[in-house]
C-alpha positions in Angstrom: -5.8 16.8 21.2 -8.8 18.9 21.5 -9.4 21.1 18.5 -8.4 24.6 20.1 -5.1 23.0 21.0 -4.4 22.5 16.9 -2.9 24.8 15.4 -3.5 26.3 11.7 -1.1 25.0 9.1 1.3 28.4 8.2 1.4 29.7 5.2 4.3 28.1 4.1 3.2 24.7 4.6 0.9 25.8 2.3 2.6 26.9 -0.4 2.8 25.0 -3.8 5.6 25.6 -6.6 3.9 26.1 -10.3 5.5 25.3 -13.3 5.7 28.6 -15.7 3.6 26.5 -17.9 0.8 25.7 -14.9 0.9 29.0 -13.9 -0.1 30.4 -17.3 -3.0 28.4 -17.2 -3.7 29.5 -13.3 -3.5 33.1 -15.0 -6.1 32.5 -17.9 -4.7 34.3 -20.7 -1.5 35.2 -20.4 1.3 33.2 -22.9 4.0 31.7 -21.3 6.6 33.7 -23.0 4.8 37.2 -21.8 5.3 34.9 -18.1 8.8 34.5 -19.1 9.3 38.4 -19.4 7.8 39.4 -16.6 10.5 36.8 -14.7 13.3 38.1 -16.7 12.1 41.8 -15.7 11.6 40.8 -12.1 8.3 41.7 -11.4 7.4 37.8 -10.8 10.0 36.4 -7.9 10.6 32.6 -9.0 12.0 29.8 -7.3 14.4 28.2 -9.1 15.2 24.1 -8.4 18.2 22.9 -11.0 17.4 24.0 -14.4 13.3 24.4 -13.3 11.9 27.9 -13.0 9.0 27.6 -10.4 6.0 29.9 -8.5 5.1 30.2 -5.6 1.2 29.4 -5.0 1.6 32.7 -2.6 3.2 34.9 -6.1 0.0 33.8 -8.0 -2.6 34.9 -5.8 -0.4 38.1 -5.8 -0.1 38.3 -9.3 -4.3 37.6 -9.4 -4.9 40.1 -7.1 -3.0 43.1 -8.0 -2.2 42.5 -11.8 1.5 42.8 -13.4 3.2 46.2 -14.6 2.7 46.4 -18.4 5.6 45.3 -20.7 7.7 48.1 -22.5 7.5 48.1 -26.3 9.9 46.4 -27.8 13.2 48.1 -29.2 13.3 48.3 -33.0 17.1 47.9 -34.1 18.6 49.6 -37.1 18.8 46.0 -38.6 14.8 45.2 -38.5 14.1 48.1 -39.9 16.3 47.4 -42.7 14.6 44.1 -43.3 11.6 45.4 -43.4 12.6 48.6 -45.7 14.7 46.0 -48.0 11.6 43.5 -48.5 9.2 46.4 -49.1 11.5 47.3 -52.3 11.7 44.0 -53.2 8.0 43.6 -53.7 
């Protein structure tokens, strides 16, 4: 087979799966729970085999390239703020 005649592998031959725990590392500093968020919020799409929660080698480079949305603040429920009121008086 002469080398024009080959073709290029496509992009899907290509593709890896990342554990969530790989991929933080791909990412540099981003924990694996912050990873886990952006999953649950769907701004990372996941492949999911069984139980495993896996990326695509294709979502990294997306995620590298054009960054993630930022995370919204967490809610503060009546009940933390309670704690935290209850243990200042305490001290």
């Amino acid at each position: 087979m002469s080398e024009t005649a080959k073709t290029k592998p496509t992009a899907a031959k290509d593709a890896r799966l990342f554990s969530l725990a790989d991929s933080t590392e791909t990412l540099g500093r981003m924990s694996l729970w912050t990873l886990r968020r952006h999953v649950t919020l769907g701004h990372v799409k996941i492949t999911r085999i069984g139980k495993r929660i896996f990326i695509n080698s294709d979502e990294l480079n997306r995620i590298c390239t054009e960054g993630l949305p930022s995370l919204p603040s967490p809610v503060k429920t009546k009940a933390t703020s309670t704690k935290r009121a209850a243990a200042s008086v305490s001290a």
